[in-house]
C-alpha positions as CSV (number, residue, x, y, z in Angstrom):
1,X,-69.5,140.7,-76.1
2,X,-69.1,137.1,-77.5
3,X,-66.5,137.9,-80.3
4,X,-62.1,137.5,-79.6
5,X,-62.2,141.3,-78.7
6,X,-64.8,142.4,-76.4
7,X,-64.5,145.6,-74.9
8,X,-65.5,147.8,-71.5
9,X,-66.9,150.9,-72.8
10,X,-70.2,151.2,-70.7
11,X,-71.8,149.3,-67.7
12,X,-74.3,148.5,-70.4
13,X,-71.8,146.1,-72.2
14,X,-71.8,143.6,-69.3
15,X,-75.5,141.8,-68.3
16,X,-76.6,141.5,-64.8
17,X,-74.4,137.9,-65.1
18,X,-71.6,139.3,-66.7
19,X,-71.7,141.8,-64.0
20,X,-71.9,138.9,-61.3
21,X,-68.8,136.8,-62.9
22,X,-66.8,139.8,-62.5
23,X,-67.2,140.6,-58.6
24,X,-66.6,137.1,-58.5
25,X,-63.7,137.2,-59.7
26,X,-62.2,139.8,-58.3
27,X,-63.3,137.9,-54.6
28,X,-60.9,135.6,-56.1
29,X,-58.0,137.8,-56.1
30,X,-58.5,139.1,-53.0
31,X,-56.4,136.4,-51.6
32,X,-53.7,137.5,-53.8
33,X,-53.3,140.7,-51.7
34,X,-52.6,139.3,-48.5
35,X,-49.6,137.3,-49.8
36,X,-46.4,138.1,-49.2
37,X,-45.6,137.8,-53.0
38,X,-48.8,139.7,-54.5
39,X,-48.4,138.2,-57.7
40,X,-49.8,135.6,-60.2
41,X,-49.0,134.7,-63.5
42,X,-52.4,135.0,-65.0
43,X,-51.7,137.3,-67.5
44,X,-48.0,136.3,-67.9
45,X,-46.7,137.1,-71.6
46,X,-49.5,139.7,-72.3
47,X,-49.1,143.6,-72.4
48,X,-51.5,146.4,-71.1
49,X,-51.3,149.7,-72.4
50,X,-52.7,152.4,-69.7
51,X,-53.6,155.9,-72.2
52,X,-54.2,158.9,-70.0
53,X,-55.2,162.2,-71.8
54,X,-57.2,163.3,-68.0
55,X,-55.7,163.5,-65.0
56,X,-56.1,160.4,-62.3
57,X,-54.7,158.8,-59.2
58,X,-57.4,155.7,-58.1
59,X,-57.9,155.2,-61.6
60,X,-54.8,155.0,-63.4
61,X,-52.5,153.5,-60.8
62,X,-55.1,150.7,-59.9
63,X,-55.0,149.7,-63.3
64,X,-50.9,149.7,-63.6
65,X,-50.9,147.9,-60.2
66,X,-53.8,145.5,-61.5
67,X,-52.1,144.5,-64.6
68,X,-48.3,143.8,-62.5
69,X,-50.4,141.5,-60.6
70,X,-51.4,139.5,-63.3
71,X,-47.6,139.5,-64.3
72,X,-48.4,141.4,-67.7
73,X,-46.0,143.9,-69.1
74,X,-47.5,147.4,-68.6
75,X,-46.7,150.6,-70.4
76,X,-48.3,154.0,-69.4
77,X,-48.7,157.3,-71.2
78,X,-49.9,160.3,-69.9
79,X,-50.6,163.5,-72.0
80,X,-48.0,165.5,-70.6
81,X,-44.9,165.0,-71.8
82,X,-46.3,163.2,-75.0
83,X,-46.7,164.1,-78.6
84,X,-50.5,165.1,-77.4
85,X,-48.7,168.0,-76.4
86,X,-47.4,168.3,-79.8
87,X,-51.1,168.5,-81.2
88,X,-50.6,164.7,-81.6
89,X,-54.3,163.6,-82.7
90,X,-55.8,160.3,-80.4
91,X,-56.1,158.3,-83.5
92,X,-52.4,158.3,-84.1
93,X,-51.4,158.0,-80.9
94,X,-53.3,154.8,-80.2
95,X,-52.1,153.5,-83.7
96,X,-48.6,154.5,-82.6
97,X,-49.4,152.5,-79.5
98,X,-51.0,149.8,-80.9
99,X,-47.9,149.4,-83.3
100,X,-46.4,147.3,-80.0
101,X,-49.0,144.8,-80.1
102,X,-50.7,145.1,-76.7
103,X,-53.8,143.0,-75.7
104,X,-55.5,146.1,-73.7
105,X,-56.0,149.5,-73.7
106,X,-57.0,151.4,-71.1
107,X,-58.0,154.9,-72.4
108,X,-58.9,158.0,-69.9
109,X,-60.2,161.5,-72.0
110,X,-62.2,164.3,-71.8
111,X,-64.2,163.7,-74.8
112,X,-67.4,161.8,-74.7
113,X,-67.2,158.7,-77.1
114,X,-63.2,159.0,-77.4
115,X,-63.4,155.2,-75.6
116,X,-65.7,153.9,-78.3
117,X,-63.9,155.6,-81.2
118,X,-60.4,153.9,-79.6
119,X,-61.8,150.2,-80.7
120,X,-61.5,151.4,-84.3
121,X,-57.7,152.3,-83.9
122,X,-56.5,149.4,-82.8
123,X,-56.7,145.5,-82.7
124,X,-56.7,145.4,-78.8
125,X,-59.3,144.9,-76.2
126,X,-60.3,148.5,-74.8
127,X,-61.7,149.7,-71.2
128,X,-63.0,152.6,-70.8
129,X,-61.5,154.4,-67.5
130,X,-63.8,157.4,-68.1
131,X,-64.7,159.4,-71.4
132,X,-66.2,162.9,-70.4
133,X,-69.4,163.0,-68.6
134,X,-70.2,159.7,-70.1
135,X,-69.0,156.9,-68.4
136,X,-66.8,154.9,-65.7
137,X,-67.8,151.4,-66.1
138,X,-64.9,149.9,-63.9
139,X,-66.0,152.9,-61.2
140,X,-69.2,151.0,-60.9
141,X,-68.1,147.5,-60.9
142,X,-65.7,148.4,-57.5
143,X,-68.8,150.1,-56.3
144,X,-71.0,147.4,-56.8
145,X,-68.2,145.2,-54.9
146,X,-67.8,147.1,-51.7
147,X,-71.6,147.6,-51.5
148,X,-71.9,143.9,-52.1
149,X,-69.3,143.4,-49.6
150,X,-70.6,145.2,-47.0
151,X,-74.0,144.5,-47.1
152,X,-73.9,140.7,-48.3
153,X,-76.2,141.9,-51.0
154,X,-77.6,143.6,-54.3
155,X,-81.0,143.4,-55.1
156,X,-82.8,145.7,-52.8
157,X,-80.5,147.8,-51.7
158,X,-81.4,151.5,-51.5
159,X,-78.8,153.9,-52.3
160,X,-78.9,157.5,-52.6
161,X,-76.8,159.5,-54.7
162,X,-76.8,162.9,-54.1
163,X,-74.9,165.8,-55.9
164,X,-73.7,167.0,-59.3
165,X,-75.7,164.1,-60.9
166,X,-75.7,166.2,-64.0
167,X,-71.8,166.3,-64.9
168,X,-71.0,162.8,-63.3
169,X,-70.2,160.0,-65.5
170,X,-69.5,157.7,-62.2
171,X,-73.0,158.7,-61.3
172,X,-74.1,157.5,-64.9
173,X,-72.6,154.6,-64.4
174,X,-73.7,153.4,-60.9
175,X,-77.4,154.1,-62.3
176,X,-77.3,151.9,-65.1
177,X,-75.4,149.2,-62.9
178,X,-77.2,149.7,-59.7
179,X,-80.6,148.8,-61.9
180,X,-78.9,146.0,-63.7
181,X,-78.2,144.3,-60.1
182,X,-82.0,145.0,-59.0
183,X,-81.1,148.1,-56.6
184,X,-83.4,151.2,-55.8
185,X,-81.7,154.5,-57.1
186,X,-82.6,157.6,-55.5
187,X,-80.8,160.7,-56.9
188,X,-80.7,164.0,-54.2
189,X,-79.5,167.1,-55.4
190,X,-80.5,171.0,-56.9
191,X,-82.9,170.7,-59.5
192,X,-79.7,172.6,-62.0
193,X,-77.9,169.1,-61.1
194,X,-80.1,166.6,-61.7
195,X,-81.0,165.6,-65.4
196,X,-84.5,166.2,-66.6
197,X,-86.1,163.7,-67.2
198,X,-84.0,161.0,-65.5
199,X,-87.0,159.4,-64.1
200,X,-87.7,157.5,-67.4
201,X,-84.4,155.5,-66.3
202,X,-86.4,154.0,-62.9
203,X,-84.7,156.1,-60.4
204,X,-86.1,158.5,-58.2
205,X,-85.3,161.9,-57.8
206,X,-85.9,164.1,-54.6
207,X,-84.3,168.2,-54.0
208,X,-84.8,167.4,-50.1
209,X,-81.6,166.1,-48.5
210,X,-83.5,164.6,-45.6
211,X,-84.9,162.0,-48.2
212,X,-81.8,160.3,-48.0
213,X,-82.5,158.4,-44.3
214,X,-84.1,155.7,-45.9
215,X,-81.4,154.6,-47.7
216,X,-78.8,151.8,-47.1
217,X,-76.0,153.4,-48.8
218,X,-75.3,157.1,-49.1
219,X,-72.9,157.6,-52.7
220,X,-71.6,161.3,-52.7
221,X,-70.6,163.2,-55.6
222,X,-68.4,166.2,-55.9
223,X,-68.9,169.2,-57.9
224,X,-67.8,168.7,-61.4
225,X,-66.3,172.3,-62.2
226,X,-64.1,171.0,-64.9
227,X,-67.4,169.8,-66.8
228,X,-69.1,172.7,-66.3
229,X,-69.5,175.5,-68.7
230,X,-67.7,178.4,-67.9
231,X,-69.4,181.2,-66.8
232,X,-72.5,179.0,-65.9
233,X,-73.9,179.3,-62.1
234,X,-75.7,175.6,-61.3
235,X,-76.1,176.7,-57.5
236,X,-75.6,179.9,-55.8
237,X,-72.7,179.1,-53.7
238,X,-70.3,176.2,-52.8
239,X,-71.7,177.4,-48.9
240,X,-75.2,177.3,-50.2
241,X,-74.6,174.2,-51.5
242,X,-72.9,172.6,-48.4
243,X,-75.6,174.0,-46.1
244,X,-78.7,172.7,-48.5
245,X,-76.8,169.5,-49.7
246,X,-74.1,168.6,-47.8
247,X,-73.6,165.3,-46.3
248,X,-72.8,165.3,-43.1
249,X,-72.7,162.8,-39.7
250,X,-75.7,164.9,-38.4
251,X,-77.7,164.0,-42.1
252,X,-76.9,160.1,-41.7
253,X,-77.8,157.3,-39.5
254,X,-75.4,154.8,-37.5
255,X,-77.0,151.9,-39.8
256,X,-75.9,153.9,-43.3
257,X,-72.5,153.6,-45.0
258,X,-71.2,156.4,-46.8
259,X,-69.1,156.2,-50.4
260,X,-67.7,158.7,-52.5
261,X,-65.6,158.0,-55.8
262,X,-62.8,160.5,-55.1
263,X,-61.1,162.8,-55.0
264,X,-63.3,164.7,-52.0
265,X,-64.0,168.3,-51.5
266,X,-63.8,167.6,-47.9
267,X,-66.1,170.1,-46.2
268,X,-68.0,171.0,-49.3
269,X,-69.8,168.0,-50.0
270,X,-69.0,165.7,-47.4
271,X,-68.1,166.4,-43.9
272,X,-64.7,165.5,-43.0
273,X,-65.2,163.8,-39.8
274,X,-68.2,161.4,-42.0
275,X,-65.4,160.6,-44.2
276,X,-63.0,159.7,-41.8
277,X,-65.6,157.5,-39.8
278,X,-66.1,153.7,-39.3
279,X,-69.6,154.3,-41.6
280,X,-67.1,155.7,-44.6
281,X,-66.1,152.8,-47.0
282,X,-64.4,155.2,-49.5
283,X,-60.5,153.9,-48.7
284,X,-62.7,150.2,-49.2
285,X,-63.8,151.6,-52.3
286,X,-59.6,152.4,-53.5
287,X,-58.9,148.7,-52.5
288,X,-61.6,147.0,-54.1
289,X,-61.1,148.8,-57.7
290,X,-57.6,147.0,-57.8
291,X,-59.1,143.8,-57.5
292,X,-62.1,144.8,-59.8
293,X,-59.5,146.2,-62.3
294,X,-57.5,142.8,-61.8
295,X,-61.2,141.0,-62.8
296,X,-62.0,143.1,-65.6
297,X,-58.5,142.8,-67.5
298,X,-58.5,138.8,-66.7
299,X,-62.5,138.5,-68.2
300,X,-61.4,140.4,-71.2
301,X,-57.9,138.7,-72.0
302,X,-59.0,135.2,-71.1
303,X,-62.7,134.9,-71.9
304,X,-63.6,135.0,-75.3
305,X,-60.9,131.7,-75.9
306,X,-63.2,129.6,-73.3
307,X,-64.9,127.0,-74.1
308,X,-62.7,126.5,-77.4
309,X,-59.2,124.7,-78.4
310,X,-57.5,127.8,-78.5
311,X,-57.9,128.7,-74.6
312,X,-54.6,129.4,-73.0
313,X,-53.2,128.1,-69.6
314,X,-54.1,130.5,-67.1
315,X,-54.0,130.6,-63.5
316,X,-56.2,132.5,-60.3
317,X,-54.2,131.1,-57.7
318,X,-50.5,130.0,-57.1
C-alpha cells in the first residue's frame, strides 16, 4: 500500500494503523456536516468515477455524496442503461472509463475478484464497494466507526453476528476488521449459514441465539437469496428462521446496541420495533459511511504523495 496507487480491495489491505488513520479521519469531517456549506475543497480538481454493475442505495450514493464533499468531479454508471446491457465486457467498460482520466474507481459487481481484476484496467486508484460474497471493505470501516463511536472503544469489544454468515461479504469483512482492531467475534446462526471451519479465523461460532447476551454489539444479517443457489434450501422456512434466529427486543438487553448493514427484512431477521429503537444504530451506521467514504477517497488520493516534494495542497477544514 506504499506505492502512487494504492487500492481498497479488502479490509486486509489496511493494517490495524491504517485502519486507525482512517476513523480518524473521517472524525475529522464530521464537522463538515454540520455546516451550513457542507463542502471542502480537499479533493478540488480530481475526478471519482462510481461503476455500479449491482444494485445499491447506502453504498453508491454515499460515495457520490462523499466525493461532492471533497469538491471532486464525480461521474456515475450504473448497468442499466449502459453498454453492459449491450454485453459490454467490465474490461472495456473500465478502459472506456478510464479513457477520462479519473483518480478513483469505485467498482460494485457480482463477481468475486471483479474489484481486484479492475486495478489492471486502469491507471486509477480502486475501492472495492463489494465484489460477490467476497468483500465490503468500506462496510467495515463505517462499522468499526459507529461501534467505536458508541462505545469509546475497539479492543474488547464483543460483537455477535448472527445470520447468513455464509453468503455475506459485509460479514467477511467485519471479521477480518473486527480481529485487526483486537475485538471478539462471535458468529450465531444455522449450522447451513455458517462456514465450516471458520473457527481457524479466531471467531467463535454458536447455533444457540441466546448466546448472543453476552455481547456488546449485536450485527445482524439478512438472508442473502440473491447469492444463493437456486433451488438450494439453507433453512426450512423464513418463519423457522425468524422464530429460531431472529433478533428481537425480547432476545437483547437494554445495555446492547443493535446494527445491521441494510437493506432490512424487517420482521424476518430483525424485529421492527428493535430497529426502530434508541439501542438501533443502523441510520448511525448510513451517516457514518459518508464520512468513512469521505476518509477512504482522501487516504487514497492524497497519501501516497506525503512525505515527498510532489504532495499537493490539500485541505480538511475551511
Amino acid at each position: 500500500m506504499d506505492d502512487l496507487r494504492r487500492h481498497l480491495i479488502a479490509i486486509g489491505d489496511l493494517d490495524r494503523e491504517g485502519i486507525e488513520r482512517i476513523l480518524e479521519t473521517a472524525a475529522s469531517f464530521e464537522s463538515v456536516q454540520e455546516r451550513e456549506v457542507k463542502k471542502v475543497p480537499t479533493l478540488r480538481g480530481r475526478t471519482v468515477v462510481n461503476v455500479f454493475f449491482e444494485s445499491s442505495t447506502r453504498t453508491s450514493s454515499s460515495f457520490e455524496l462523499a466525493a461532492k464533499r471533497l469538491s471532486a468531479d464525480v461521474m456515475s454508471l450504473k448497468a442499466s442503461g449502459s453498454s453492459v446491457d449491450k454485453g459490454e465486457s467490465l474490461k472495456d467498460t473500465i478502459q472506456t472509463l478510464s479513457a477520462y482520466g479519473p483518480d478513483v474507481v469505485v467498482i460494485r459487481h457480482a463477481a468475486i475478484g471483479a474489484a481486484l481484476k479492475t486495478t489492471g484496467y486502469t491507471n486509477a486508484h480502486v475501492v472495492n464497494a463489494g465484489d460477490g460474497k467476497h468483500q465490503h471493505p468500506t462496510q467495515c470501516l463505517l462499522d468499526l466507526y459507529t461501534i467505536r463511536e458508541a462505545l469509546g472503544r475497539l479492543d474488547g469489544v464483543q460483537v455477535a453476528i448472527v445470520g447468513d454468515v455464509l453468503h455475506s461479504r459485509v460479514a467477511r469483512s467485519n471479521i477480518q476488521g473486527l480481529l485487526a482492531v483486537g475485538a471478539q467475534v462471535l458468529l450465531v446462526g444455522p449450522p447451513t449459514l455458517i462456514p465450516r471451519g471458520i473457527e481457524a479465523t479466531g471467531v467463535r461460532v454458536s447455533h444457540e441465539i441466546g448466546d448472543i447476551a453476552t455481547a456488546d454489539v449485536v450485527y445482524v444479517l439478512r438472508m442473502q437469496s440473491e447469492r444463493m443457489a437456486e433451488g438450494a434450501n439453507y433453512v426450512p422456512s423464513l418463519r423457522e428462521y425468524t422464530e429460531r434466529w431472529g433478533v428481537t427486543s425480547s432476545r437483547v438487553s437494554p445495555r446492547q446496541i443493535v446494527m445491521h448493514p441494510g437493506p432490512m427484512n424487517r420482521g424476518v431477521e430483525i424485529g421492527a420495533d428493535l430497529a426502530d429503537s434508541n439501542q438501533s444504530l443502523i441510520l448511525r451506521q448510513v451517516q457514518a459511511g459518508l464520512v468513512t467514504r469521505m476518509a477512504v477517497l482522501y487516504d487514497l488520493v492524497t497519501r501516497p504523495y506525503r512525505d515527498t516534494a510532489e504532495r499537493p495542497a490539500v485541505e480538511v477544514a475551511a
